[in-house]
N, C-alpha and C positions, 0 to 999 in steps of 0.2 A: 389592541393596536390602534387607539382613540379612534374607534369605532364604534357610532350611538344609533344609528337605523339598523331595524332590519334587514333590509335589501342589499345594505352595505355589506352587513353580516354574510347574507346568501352569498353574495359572489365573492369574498373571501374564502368561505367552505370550498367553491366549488374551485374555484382558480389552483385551491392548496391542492386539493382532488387530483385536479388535472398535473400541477405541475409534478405530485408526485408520481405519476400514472406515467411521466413523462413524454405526456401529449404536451410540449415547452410552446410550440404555437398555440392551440387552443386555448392553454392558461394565460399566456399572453395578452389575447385578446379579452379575456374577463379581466383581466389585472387595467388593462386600461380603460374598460369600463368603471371600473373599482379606482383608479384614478380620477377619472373626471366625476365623483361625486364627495362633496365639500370633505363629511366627516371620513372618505377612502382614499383624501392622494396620498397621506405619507406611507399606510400600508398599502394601496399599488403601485407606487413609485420603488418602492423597498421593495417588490416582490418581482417587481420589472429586473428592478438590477441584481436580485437570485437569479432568475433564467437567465439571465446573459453570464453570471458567473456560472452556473452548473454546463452551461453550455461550450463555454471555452474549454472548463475543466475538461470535460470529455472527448473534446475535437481539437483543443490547440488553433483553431482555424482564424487569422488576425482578423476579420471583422468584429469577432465577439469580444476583442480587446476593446476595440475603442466603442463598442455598442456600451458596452458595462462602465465605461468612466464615465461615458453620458450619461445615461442613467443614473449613476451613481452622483452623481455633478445633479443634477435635476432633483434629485431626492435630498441633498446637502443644500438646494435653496429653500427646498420647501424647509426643511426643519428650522433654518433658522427665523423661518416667520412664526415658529410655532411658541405658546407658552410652554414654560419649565414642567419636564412633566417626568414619571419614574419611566413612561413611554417612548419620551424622545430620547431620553438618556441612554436606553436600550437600540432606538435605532441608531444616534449616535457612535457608539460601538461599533454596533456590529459594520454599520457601512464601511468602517477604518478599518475591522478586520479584514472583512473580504477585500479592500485593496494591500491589503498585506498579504493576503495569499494569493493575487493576482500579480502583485511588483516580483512575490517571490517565481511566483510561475516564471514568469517572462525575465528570470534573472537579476533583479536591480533587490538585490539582496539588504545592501546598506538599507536601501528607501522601505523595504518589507521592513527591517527590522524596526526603523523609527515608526511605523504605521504603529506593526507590532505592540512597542511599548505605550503607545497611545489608545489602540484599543485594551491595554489591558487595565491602564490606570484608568480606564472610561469603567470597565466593566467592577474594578477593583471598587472606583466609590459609589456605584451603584447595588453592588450587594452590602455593602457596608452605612446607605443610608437608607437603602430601603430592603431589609433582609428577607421579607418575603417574599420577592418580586422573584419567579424561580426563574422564568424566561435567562435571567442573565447569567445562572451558570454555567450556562451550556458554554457561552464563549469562555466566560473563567477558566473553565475545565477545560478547555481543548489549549488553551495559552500554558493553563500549568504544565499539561502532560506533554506537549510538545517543549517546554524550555527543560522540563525535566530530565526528560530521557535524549536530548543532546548531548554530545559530546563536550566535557569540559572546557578546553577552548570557547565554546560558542556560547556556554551556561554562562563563563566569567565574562566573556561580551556582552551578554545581554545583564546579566547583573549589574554593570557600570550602567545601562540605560533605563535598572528599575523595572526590570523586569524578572521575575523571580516565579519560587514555585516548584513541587515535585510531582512527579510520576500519582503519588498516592493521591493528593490534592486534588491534582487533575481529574482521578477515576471519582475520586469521593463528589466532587461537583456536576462531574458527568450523569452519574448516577442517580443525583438528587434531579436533574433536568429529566430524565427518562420517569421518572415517577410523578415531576410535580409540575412539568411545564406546560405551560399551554400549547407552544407552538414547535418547542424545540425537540420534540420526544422522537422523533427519525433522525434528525442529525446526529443527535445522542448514543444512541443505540448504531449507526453508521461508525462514527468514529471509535465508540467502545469496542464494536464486533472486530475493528480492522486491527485493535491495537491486539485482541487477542490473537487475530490472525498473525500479523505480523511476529509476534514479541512469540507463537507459540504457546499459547496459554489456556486455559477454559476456566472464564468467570462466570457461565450462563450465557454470557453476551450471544453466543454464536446460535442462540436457540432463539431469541428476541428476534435476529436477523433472520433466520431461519419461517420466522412469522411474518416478519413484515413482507418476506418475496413469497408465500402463499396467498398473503392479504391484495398481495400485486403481482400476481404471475405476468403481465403482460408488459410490465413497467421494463424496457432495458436496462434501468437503472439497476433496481434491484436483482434483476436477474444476473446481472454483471456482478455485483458483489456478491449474492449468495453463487452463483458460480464459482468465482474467486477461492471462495470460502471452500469447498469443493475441494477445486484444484489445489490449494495451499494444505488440502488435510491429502494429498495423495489420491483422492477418490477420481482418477483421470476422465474415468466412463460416465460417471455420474455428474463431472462437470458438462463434458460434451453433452450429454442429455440435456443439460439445464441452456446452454447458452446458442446450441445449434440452433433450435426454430426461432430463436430473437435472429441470429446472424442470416440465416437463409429468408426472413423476411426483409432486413436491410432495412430500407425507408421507405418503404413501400404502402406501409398502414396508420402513418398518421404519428405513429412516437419516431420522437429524434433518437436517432443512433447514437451509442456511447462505443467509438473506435475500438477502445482495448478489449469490447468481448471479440473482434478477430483475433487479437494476439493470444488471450487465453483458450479463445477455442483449436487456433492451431498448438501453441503447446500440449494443449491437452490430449489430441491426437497423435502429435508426435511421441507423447510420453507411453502412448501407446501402440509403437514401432511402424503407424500409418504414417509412413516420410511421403509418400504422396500427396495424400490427400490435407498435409500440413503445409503444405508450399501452398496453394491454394489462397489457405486465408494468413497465412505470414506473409504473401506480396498484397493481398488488398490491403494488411493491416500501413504497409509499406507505401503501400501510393496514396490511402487515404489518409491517415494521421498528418498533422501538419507541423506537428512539434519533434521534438529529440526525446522523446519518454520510451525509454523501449525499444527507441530503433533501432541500438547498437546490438541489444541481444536477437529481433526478428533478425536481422541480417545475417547474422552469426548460427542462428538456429537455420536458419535458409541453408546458409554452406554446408550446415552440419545432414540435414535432409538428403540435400542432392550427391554429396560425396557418400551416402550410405546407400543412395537410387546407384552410383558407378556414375554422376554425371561431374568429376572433377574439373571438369573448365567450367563450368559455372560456379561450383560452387566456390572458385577462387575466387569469381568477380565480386560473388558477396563478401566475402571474407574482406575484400579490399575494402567492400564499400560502409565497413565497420570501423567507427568514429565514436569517439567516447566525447560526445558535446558537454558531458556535464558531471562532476568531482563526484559520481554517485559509483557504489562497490559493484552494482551490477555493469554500468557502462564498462568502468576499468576491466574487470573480468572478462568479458566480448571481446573489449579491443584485444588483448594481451595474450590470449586461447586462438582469437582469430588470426594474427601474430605467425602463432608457432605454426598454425594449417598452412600459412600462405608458405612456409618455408619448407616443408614437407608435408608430403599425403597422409592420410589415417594409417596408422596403421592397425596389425591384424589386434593388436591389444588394445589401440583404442577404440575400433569398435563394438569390442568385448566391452569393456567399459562403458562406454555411450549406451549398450542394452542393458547391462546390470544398474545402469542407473535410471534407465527408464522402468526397467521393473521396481527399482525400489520407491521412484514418485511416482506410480499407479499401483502402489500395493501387494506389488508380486512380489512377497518376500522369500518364500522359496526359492523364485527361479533368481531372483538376486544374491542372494546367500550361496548359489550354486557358482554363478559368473568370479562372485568377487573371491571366493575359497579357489577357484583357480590360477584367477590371475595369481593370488597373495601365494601358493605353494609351486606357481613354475618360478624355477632358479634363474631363468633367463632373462625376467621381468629384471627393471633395473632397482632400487630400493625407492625412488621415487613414487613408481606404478604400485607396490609391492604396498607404500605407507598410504595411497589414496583407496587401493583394497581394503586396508583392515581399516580403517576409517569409515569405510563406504559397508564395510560387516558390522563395525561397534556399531554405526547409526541402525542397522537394520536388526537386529541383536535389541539393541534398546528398547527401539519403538514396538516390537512382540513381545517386551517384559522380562528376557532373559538378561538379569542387571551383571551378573559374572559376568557370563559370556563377552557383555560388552565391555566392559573396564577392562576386559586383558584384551581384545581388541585394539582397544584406544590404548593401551599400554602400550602394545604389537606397534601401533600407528607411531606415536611419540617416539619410541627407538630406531625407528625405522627411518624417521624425517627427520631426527634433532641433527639441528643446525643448516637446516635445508635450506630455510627463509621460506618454505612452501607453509600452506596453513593447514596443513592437517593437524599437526602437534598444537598449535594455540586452541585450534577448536575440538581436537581430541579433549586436552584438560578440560573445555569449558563444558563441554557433554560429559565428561566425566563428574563435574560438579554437580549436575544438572540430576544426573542418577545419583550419587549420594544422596543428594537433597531429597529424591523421592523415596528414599527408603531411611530415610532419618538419621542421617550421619552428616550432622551441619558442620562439624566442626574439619571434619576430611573434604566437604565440598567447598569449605570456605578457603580451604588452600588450595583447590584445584584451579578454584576463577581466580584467585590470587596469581597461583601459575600463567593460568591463560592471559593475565592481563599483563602480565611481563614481558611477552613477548612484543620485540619493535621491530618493524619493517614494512614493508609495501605489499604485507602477503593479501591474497584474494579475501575480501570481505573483514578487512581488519577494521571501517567501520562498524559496520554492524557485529563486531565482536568487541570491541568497546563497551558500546552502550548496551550488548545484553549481559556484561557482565557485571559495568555501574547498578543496574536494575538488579538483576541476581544478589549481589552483595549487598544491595539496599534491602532487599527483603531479607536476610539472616542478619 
């Protein structure tokens, strides 16, 4: 990071220390020690404007916007005083990325994507004039796997601005960062662990992650995401464990707060039938967040708590107070669920439903397979309820190995919903794929995501049924 003393050296060790430890002040202040000496402003100027990007990342809160252009603006003067170096080249980049993941935050999506294209052609002829330079995969990798695994529309957009690149690309450069970089080997391993998270997958990743929140139990950072990690594998109790004593201390000891471990610790409680004690930290997550990331679902999950407490005038008010600020499948879903609440009460089978699904994202697959075999065999259920049972049995059927079981489920579902416009049937076939493919029948799972992708309309999560099945079919 043209860095040639010692000393300079030492307070970069320790600043990285800290800031991954997510004491973001204390790092702060060695980072601007690490500034004001000759051979340390571009790497403390550059590490100035990480903290103010991981900071907004986490809190939304607008001071950290315009803290980070500063800085960011402050470190784009110094570089241009600098000689041509494989180093500046690298800070170059990345400063463009990170305002492209910050234009993207704050919605000015045109302006991210032109950053976008310029960090990537930055990072593109940097590995290509100097290939052993590892530090610059890391960005590589994350531009690939992000244009990748988007939606068509937005791959052929960015294509027109030269911007390219697949899902595989992305992991293979990621990867090489996690083994060979100097500075880049948490981010690496951050973004890898989440893609597995998300996309459902295990490439190892989730054990690297699993390392680094032991290596930093105290860090919110990390306990947030291996939390996360947790909660996204169904383990409900085992998230609350990880993410309760960061939350119950708040800011109280020196690390900055990351917002969203309220939201997933209240989920995580609520998935485990505590509608109490999830209102709690679904309103702090509510008053203290400053952005639209989640809001739409906390408030929704609010209504859904208090109307299971018997408190139906409140929980309408949440329900009202559910806004979908942004073209994301989770926002839509809140609004459009919270919708039909405000128009009618629960009723007796949807809160049957609401526990058979909290059993099945905390693990309780018996007592889920018990809920959703009744809803699916009373006659009175309408074929709607009847097709979100046997979808809510395939999934749970599945994930304990029984592959029959579940394909006539998901079969049960598709008959039950065809031509509903509901999404049971597009993601029945695409879990149906999903288990061929685990038991080595490519050529029957290649026409199920075929199926799945067939289907057109506005059903819930037809984003993210897109692009996992572009991915799915890119891998057969």
């Amino acid at each position: 990071m043209l860095i040639t003393s010692e000393p300079s050296a030492e307070l970069l060790a320790t600043g990285r220390a800290r800031l991954l430890g997510f004491r973001i002040a204390e790092a702060e202040k060695v980072f601007r020690r690490l500034a004001s000496r000759r051979d340390g402003r571009a790497a403390g100027h550059f590490h100035l404007a990480s903290a103010s990007l991981l900071k907004l990342l986490v809190s939304d809160r607008p001071e950290f916007y315009q803290e980070f252009y500063d800085r960011s603006d402050a470190l784009r003067e110094i570089l241009d005083e600098l000689p041509e170096s494989a180093w500046k080249s690298f800070f170059e980049a990345e400063v463009t990325l990170h305002r492209a993941i910050v234009r993207a935050k704050d919605g000015s999506y045109l302006r991210a994507a032109y950053a976008g294209r310029k960090a990537y052609r930055s990072y593109k002829s940097l590995v290509e004039s100097a290939p052993a330079f590892e530090d610059a995969y890391k960005g590589l990798g994350l531009l690939q796997m992000a244009v990748g695994s988007m939606p068509s529309f937005y791959r052929t957009f960015l294509g027109v601005l030269g911007v390219g690149g697949t899902v595989d690309e992305g992991l293979a450069n990621l990867n090489r960062a996690v083994d060979h970089s100097l500075f880049g080997r948490e981010e690496s391993i951050i973004v890898l662990s989440l893609f597995d998270i998300v996309m459902d997958t295990d490439s190892g990743n989730k054990a690297l992650l699993t390392s680094l929140y032991r290596t930093n139990p105290e860090s919110p950072l990390f306990a947030h995401l291996y939390g996360f990690m947790l909660y996204s594998d169904r383990k409900a109790a085992e998230a609350e464990h990880v993410l309760r004593p960061i939350a119950e201390r708040y800011t109280t000891d020196g690390h900055f707060y990351v917002d969203y471990i309220d939201f997933f610790l209240a989920d995580a409680v609520f998935r485990q039938d505590r509608f109490q004690q999830s209102v709690t930290f679904f309103q702090r997550y509510l008053d203290s967040h400053r952005g639209p990331a989640l809001k739409a679902t906390a408030s929704y999950k609010m209504g859904l708590a208090l109307e299971m407490m018997g408190n139906r005038n409140a929980a309408e008010s949440f329900y009202a107070d559910v806004r979908a600020a942004r073209e994301f499948d989770s926002d839509q879903v809140a609004r459009r669920a919270a919708e039909r609440l405000l128009s009618s009460p629960m009723s007796p089978t949807d809160r049957q439903m609401l526990l058979g699904r909290n059993a099945f994202d905390s693990a309780r697959y018996d007592r889920a397979l018990s809920i959703f075999s009744e809803i699916l065999t009373d006659s009175s259920n309408d074929s709607s309820r009847r097709a979100e049972a046997a979808y809510r049995m395939a999934r749970t059927h599945h994930l304990v190995g029984r592959v029959d079981d579940a394909l006539a489920a998901y079969e049960e579902s598709i008959s039950l919903s065809a031509n509903s416009g509901a999404r049971w049937a597009p993601w029945s076939e695409y879990y149906s794929g999903k288990a061929l493919e685990a038991v080595g029948r490519p050529v029957e799972a290649r026409s199920a995501y075929k199926r799945a992708s067939a289907y057109q309309g506005d059903f819930d999560y037809h984003q993210a049924l897109e692009k996992n099945v572009k991915l799915a079919l890119s891998r057969l």
